[in-house]
FIBATI-509957 format. One record per residue (C-alpha): residue number from 1; residue in one letter; x, y, z. Coordinates in Angstrom, 3 decimals. Example, Ala and Ser with C-alpha at 12.3 -4.5 7.8 and 13.67 -1.06 7.14 Angstrom:
// residues 2
+-----+--------+----------+----------+----------+
| num | residu |        u |        v |        w |
+-----+--------+----------+----------+----------+
|   1 |      a |   12.300 |   -4.500 |    7.800 |
|   2 |      s |   13.670 |   -1.060 |    7.140 |
+-----+--------+----------+----------+----------+
This chain:
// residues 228
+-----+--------+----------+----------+----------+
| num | residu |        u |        v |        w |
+-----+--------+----------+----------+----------+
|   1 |      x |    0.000 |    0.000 |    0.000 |
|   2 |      x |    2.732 |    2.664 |    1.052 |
|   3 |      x |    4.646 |    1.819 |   -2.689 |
|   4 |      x |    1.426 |    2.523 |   -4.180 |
|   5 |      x |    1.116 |    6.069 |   -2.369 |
|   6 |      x |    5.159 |    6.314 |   -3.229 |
|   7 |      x |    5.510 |    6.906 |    0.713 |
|   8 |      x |    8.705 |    5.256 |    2.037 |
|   9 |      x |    8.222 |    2.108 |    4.650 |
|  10 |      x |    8.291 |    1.927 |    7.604 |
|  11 |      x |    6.556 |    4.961 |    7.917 |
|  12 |      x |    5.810 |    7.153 |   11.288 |
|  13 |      x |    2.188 |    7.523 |   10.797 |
|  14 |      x |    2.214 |    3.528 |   11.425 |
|  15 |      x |    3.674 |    4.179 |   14.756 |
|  16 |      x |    1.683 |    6.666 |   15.920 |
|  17 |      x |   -1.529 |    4.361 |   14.701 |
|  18 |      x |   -0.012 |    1.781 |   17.814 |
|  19 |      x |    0.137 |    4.101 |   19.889 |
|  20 |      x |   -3.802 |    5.116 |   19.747 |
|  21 |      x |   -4.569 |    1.387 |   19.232 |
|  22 |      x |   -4.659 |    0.162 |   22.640 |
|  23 |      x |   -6.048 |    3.285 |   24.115 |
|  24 |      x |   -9.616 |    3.100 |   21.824 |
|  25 |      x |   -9.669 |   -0.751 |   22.659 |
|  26 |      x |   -8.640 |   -0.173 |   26.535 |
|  27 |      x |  -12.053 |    3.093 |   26.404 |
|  28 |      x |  -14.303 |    0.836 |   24.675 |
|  29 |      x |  -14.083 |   -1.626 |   27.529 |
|  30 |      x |  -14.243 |    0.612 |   30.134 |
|  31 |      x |  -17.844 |    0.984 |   28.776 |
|  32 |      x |  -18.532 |   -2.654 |   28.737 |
|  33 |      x |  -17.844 |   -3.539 |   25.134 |
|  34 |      x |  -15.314 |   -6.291 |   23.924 |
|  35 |      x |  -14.159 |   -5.122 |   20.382 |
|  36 |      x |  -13.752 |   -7.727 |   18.100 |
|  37 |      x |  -15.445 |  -10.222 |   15.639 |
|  38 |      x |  -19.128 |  -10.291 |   16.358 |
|  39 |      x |  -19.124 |   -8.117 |   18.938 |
|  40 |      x |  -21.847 |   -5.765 |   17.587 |
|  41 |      x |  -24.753 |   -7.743 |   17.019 |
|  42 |      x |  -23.760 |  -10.420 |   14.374 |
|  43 |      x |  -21.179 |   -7.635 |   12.857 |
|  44 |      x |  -17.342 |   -7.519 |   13.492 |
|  45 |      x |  -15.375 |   -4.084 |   14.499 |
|  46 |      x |  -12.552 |   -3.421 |   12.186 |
|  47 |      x |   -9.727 |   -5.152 |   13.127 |
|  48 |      x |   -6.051 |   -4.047 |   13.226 |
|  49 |      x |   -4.989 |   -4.508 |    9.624 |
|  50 |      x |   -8.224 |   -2.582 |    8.244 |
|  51 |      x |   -7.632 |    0.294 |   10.637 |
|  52 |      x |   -4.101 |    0.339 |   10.598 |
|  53 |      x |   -4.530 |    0.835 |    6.606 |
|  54 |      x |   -6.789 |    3.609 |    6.478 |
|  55 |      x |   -5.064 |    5.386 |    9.548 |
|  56 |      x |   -1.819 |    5.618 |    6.773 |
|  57 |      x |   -4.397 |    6.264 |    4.168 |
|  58 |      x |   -5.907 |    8.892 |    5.658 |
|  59 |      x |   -2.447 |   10.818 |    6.986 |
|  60 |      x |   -0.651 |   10.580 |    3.763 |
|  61 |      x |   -3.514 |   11.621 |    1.143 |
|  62 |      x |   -4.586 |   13.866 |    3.920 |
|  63 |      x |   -8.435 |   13.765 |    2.268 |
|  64 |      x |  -10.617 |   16.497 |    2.981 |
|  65 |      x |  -14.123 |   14.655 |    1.938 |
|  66 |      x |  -14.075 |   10.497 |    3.480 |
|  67 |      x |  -17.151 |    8.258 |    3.008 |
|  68 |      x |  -17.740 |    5.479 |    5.446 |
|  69 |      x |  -20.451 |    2.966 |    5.064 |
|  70 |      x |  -21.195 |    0.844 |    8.226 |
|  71 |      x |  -20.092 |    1.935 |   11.630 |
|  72 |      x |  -21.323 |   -0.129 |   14.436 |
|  73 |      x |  -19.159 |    0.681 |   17.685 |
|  74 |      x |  -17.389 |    3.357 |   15.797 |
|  75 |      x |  -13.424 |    2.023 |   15.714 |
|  76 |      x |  -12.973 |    2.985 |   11.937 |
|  77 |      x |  -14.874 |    6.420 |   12.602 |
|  78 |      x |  -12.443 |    7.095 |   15.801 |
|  79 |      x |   -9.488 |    6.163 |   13.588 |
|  80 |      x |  -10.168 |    8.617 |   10.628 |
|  81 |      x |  -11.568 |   11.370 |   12.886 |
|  82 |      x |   -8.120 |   11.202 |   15.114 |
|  83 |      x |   -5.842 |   11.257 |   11.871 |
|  84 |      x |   -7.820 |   14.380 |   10.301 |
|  85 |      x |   -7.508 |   16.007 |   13.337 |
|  86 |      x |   -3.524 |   15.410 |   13.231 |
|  87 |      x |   -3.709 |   16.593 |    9.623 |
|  88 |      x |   -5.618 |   19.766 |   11.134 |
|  89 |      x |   -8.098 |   19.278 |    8.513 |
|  90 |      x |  -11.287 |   17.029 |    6.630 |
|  91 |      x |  -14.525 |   15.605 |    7.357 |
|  92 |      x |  -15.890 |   12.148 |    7.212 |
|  93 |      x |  -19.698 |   11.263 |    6.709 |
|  94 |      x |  -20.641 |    8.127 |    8.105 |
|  95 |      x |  -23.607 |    6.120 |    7.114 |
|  96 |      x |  -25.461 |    3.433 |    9.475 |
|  97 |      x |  -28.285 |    1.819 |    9.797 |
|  98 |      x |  -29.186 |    1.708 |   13.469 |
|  99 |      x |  -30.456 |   -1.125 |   15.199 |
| 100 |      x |  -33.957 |   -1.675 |   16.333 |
| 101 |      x |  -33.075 |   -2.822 |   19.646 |
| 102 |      x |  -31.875 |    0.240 |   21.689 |
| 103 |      x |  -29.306 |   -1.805 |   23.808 |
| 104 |      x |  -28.083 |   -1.618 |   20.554 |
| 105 |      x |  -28.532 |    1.116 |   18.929 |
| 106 |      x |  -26.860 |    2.959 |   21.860 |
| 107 |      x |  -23.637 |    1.917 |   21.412 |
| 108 |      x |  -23.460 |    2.871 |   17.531 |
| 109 |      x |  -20.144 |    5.329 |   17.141 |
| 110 |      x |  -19.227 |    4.220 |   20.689 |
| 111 |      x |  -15.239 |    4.521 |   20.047 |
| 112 |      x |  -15.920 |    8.260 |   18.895 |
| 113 |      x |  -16.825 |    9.110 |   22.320 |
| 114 |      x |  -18.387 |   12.592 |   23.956 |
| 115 |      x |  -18.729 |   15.023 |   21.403 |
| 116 |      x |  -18.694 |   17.938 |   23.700 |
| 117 |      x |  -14.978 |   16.636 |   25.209 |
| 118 |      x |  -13.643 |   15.525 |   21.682 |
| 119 |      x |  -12.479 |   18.083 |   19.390 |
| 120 |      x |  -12.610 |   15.515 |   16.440 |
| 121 |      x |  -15.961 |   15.175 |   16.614 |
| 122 |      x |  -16.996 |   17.983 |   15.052 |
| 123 |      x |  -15.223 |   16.574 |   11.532 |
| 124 |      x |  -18.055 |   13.898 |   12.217 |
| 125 |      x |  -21.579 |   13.514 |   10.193 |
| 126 |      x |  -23.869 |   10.363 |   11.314 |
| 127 |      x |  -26.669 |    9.643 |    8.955 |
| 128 |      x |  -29.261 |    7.372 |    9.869 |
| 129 |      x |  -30.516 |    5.116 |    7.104 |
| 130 |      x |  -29.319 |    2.358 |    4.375 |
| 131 |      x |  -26.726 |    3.151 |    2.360 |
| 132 |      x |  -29.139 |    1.823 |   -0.395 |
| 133 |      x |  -31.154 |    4.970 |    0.822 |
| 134 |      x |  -28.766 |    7.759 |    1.750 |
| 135 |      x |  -25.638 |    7.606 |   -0.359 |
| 136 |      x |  -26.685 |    8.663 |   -3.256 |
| 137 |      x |  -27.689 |   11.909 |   -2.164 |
| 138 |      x |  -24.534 |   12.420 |   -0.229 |
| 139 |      x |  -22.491 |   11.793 |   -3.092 |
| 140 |      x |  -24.598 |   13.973 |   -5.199 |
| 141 |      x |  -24.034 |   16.964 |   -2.410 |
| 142 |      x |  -19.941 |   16.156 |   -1.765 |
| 143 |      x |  -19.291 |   16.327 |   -5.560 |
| 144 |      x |  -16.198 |   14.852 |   -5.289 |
| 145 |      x |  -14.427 |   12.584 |   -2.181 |
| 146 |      x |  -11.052 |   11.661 |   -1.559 |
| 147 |      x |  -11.603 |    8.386 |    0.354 |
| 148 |      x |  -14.304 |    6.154 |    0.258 |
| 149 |      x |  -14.673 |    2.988 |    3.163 |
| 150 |      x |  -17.439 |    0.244 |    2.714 |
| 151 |      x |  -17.927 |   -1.764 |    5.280 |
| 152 |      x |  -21.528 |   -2.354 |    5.803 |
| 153 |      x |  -23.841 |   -4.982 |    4.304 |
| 154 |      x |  -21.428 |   -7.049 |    2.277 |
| 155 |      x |  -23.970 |   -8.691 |    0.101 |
| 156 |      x |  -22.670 |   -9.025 |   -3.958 |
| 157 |      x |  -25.483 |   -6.285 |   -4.612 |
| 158 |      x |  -24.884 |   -3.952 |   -2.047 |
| 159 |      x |  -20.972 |   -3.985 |   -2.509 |
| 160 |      x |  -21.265 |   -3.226 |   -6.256 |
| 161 |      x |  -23.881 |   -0.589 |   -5.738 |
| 162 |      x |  -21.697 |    1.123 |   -3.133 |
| 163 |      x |  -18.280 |    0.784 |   -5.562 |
| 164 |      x |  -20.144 |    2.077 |   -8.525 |
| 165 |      x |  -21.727 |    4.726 |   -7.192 |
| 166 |      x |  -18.449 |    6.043 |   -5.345 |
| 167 |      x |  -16.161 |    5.366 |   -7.953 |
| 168 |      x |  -16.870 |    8.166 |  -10.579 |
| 169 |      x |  -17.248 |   11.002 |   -7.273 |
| 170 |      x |  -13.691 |    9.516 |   -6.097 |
| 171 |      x |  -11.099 |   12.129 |   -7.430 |
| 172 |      x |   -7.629 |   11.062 |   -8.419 |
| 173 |      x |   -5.158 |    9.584 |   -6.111 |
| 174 |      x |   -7.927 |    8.794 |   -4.070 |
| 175 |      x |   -8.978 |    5.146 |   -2.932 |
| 176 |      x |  -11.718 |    3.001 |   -2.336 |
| 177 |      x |  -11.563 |    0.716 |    0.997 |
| 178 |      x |  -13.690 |   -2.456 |    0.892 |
| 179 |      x |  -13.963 |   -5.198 |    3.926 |
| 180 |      x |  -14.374 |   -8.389 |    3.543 |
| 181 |      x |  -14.015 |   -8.798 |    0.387 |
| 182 |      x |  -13.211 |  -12.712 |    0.242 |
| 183 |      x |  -17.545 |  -12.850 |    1.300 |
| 184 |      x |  -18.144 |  -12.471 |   -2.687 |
| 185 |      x |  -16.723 |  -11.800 |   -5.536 |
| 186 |      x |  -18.354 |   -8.181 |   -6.066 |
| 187 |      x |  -14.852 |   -6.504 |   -5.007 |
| 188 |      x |  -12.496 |   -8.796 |   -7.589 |
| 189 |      x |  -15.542 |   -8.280 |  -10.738 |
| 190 |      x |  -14.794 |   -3.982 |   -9.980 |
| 191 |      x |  -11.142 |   -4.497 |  -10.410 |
| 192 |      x |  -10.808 |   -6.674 |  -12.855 |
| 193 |      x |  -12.941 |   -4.401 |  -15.123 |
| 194 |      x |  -10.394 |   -1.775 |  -14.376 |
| 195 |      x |   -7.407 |   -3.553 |  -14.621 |
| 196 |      x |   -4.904 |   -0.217 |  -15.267 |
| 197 |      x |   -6.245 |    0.519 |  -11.719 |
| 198 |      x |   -4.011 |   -0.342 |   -9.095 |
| 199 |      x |   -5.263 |   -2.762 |   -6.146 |
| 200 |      x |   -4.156 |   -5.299 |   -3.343 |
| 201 |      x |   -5.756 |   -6.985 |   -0.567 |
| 202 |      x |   -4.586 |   -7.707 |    2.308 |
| 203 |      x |   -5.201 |  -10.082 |    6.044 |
| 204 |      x |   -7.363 |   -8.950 |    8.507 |
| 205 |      x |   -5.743 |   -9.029 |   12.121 |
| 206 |      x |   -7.371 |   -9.725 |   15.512 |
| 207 |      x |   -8.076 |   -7.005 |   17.817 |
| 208 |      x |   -5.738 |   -8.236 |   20.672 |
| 209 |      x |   -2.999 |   -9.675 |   19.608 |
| 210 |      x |   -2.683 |  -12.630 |   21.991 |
| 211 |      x |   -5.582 |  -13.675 |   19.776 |
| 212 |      x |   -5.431 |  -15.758 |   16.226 |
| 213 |      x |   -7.241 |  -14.386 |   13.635 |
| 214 |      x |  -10.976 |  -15.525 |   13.913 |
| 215 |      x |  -12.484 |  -17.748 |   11.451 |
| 216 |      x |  -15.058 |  -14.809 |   10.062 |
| 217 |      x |  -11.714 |  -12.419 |    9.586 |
| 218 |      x |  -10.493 |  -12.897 |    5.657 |
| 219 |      x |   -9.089 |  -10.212 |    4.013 |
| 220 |      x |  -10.014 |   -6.505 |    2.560 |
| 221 |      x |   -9.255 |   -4.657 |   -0.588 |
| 222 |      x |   -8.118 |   -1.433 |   -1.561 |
| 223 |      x |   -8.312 |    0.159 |   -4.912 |
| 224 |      x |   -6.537 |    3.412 |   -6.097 |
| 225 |      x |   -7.631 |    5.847 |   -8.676 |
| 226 |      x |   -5.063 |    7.241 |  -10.862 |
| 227 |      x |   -6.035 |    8.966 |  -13.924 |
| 228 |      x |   -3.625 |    9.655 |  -17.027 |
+-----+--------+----------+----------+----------+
């Protein structure tokens, strides 16, 4: 990923990202939540490769407009949020649908913490709904984004709907962020019909790493956008 960005390895931004690691992990169960695989409902938090990834992503491109689809206790969100605020500037919009059950639905963006004691929280837009249902419009508003991360329903359908609606609002040297990929084969059909687009995939990680990577943990993908 860092050859693609033609940013040297090892970098310092990865290094910082460990630092902030085991704090969000340690606040999260100070509330009472275990991050990890299934630990929202049936959904997974992002693990430590996925974050890790668009931590770098998000410090070197330095985007001013991110996308998120699918936040559940928040860990991406808190991730992004803390490197724009190091970059001293972008927003992310974040789109969720929230649980029925209000246990659950409670504890959606958890990781982002108090908004009032956060100053990163005001880069931070929540929208309520299916991505099915709200993206379109967002994308219509933004114009153009620098960084787009799908990690919500990761159905064939909804993947391709989600990549094909970002893609041509994704401005160059920007990158599209896709977990789970290995569930179907919607993220390998988008790149192979743009083959003089660079992309890679990569292993998810466990959250604590005394832990082996869960059975339900395969890989994600990331696509650039370079245009001649």
């Amino acid at each position: 990923m860092h050859h693609a960005l033609g940013c040297a390895w090892p970098c310092p931004q990865a290094d910082e990202f460990w630092e902030l690691w085991p704090r969000v992990i340690a606040e999260l169960e100070a509330k009472g939540i275990h991050a990890g695989p299934e630990s929202f409902q049936s959904w997974n938090d992002g693990d430590a490769a996925l974050v890790r990834a668009i931590w770098c992503l998000t410090r070197h491109l330095k985007p001013q407009k991110v996308v998120e689809t699918g936040v559940g206790h928040g860990v991406t969100s808190r991730f992004i949020l803390e490197a724009m605020e190091r970059n001293g500037s972008g927003q992310l919009w974040s789109i969720d649908l929230p649980p029925i059950d209000r246990f659950w639905r409670n504890q959606v963006g958890a990781a982002v913490g108090d908004p009032q004691t956060n100053p990163y929280a005001a880069r931070w837009t929540l929208l309520k709904g299916s991505s099915r249902s709200r993206l379109p419009q967002l994308l219509a508003s933004l114009g153009e984004i620098d960084l787009f991360i799908h990690d919500s329903l990761h159905s064939a359908r909804n993947v391709r709907f989600e990549l094909d609606l970002a893609w041509p609002t994704l401005g160059s040297h920007g990158a599209l962020v896709v977990d789970d990929v290995d569930a179907n084969c919607a993220f390998r059909d988008f790149t192979q019909a743009m083959p003089a687009q660079e992309s890679i995939l990569a292993e998810a990680e466990p959250i604590h790493p005394d832990l082996r990577r869960s059975n339900n943990k395969g890989l994600f993908g990331i696509i650039f956008k370079q245009l001649a």
